[in-house]
C-alpha positions as CSV (number, residue, x, y, z in Angstrom):
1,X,0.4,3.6,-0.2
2,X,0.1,1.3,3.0
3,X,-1.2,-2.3,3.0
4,X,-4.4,-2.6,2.8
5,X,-4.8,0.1,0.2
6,X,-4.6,-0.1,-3.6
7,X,-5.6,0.8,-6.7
8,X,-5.7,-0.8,-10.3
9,X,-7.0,0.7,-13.8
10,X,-7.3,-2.5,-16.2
11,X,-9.0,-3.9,-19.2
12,X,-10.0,-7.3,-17.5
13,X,-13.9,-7.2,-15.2
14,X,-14.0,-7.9,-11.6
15,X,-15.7,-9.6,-8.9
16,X,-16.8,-6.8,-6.1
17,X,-17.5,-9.8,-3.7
18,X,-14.2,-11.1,-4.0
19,X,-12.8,-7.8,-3.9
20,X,-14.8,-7.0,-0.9
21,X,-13.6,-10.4,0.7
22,X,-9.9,-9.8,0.0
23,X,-10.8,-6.7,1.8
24,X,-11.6,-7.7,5.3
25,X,-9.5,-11.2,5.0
26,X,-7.7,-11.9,8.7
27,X,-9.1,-8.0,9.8
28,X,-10.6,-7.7,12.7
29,X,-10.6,-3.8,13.6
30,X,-13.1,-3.4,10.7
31,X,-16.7,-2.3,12.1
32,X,-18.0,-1.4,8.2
33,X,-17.4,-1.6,4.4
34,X,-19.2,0.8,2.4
35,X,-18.7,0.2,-2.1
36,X,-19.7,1.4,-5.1
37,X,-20.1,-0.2,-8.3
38,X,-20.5,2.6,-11.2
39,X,-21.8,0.6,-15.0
40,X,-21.7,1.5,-18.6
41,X,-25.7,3.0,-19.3
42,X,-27.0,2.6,-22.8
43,X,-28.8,5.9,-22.1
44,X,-26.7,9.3,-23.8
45,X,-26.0,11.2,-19.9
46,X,-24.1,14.2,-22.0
47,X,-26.3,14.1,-25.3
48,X,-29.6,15.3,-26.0
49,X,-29.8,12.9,-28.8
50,X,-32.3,10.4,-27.8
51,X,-29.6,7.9,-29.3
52,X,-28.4,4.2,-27.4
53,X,-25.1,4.0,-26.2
54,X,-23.3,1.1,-28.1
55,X,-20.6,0.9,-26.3
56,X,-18.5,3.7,-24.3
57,X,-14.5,3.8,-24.7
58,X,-11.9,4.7,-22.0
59,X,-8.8,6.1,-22.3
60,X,-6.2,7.3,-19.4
61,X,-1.9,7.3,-19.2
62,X,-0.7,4.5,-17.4
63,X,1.2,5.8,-14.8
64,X,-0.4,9.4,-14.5
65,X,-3.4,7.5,-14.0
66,X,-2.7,5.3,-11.3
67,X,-0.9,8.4,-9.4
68,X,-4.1,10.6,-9.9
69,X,-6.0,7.4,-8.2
70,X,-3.4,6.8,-5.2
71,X,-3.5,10.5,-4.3
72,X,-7.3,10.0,-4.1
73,X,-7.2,7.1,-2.0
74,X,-4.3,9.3,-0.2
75,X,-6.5,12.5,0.4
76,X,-9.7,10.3,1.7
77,X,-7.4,8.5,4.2
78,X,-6.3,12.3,5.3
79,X,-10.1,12.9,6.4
80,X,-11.0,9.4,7.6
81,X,-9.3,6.7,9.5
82,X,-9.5,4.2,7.0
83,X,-8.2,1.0,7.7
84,X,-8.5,-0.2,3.7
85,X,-9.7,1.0,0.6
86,X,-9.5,-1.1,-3.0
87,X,-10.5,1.0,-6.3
88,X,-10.5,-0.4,-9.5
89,X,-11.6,1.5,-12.7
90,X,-11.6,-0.3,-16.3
91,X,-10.6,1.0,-19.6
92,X,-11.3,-0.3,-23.0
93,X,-14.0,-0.7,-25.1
94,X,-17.3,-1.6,-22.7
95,X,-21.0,-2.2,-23.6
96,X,-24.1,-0.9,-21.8
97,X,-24.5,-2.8,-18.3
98,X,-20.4,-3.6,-18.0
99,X,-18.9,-2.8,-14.7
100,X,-16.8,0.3,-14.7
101,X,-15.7,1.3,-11.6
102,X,-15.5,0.1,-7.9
103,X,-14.5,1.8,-5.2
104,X,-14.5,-0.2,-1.8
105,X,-13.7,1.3,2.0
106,X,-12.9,-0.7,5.2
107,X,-13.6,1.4,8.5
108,X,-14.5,1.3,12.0
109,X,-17.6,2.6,11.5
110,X,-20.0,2.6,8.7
111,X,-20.1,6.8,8.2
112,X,-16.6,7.2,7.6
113,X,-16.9,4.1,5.2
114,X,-19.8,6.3,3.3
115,X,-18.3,9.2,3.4
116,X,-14.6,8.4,2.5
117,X,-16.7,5.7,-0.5
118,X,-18.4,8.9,-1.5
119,X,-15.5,11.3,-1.2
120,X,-13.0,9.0,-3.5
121,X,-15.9,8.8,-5.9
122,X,-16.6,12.5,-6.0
123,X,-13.3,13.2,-6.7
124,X,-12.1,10.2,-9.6
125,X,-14.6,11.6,-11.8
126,X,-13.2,15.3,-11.5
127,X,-9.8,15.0,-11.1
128,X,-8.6,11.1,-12.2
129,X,-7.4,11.7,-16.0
130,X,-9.8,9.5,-18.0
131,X,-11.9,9.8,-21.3
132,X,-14.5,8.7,-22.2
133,X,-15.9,8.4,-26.1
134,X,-19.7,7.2,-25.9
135,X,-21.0,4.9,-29.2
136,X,-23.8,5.2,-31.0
137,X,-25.5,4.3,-34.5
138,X,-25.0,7.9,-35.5
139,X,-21.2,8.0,-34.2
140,X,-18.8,8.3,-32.0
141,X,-18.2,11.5,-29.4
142,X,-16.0,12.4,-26.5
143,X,-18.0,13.2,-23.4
144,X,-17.5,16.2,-21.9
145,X,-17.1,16.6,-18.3
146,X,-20.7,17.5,-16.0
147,X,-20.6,20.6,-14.0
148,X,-22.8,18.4,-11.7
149,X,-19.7,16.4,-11.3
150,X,-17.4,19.3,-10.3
151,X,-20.2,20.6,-7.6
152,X,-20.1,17.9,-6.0
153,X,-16.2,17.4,-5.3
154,X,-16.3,21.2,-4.4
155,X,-19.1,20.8,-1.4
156,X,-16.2,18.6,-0.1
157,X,-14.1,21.8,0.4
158,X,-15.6,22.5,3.5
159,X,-15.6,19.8,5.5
């Protein structure tokens, strides 16, 4: 991957300002950034159980995982001339209202920042290999993947 692009899966939080600002340091052909913060939700998204979320686990395999993400970040500057992109995704053990994920894009202009922003996030949660195991008082399950998730990566086959 080019300067200016990069990805990271780790344990530790971030700072999206200070990402952001790393970003655009000493650029000047940058007209937009367009980012996207994703949290833990104590709300069950995959359950019907009226349950809390405790805390959500995620798992992934370094290396595979940080491939899957670069080939994302690869595929969105295929479509888009991007002049940077930073994504981040943690894994661990989080709690309801942690930061999860954050996906930020540097452009020319501010709809090939949304889109590509969009588009990178469309696609790492369908085809980035992480899992997820949401906590509650009743137990522990591994979330299954939305089809709501998977219709919006395809609508991206057509453009």
């Amino acid at each position: 991957m080019q300067d200016g692009f990069s990805v990271s899966v780790q344990e530790a939080d971030f700072d999206a300002g200070a990402e952001i600002a790393r970003l655009v340091a000493g650029r000047e052909d940058i007209g937009a950034t367009a980012s996207f913060i994703g949290y833990v939700r104590a709300d069950k998204v995959h359950a019907a159980a009226a349950e809390k979320v405790v805390a959500m686990t995620l798992e992934h395999y370094p290396g595979m995982t940080e491939q899957a993400l670069t080939d994302i970040v690869e595929a969105a500057q295929g479509r888009w001339p991007l002049v940077a992109v930073r994504v981040i995704h943690r894994v661990g053990r989080l709690e309801p209202g942690a930061q999860i994920v954050f996906v930020a894009v540097a452009a020319a202009h501010r709809g090939e920042a949304f889109a590509a922003c969009e588009f990178i996030m469309d696609y790492l949660k369908t085809r980035a290999p992480f899992w997820k195991k949401e906590e509650t008082p009743a137990g522990g399950h591994w979330v299954e993947a939305r089809e709501s998730d998977d219709q919006a990566t395809a609508r991206w086959a057509g453009r």
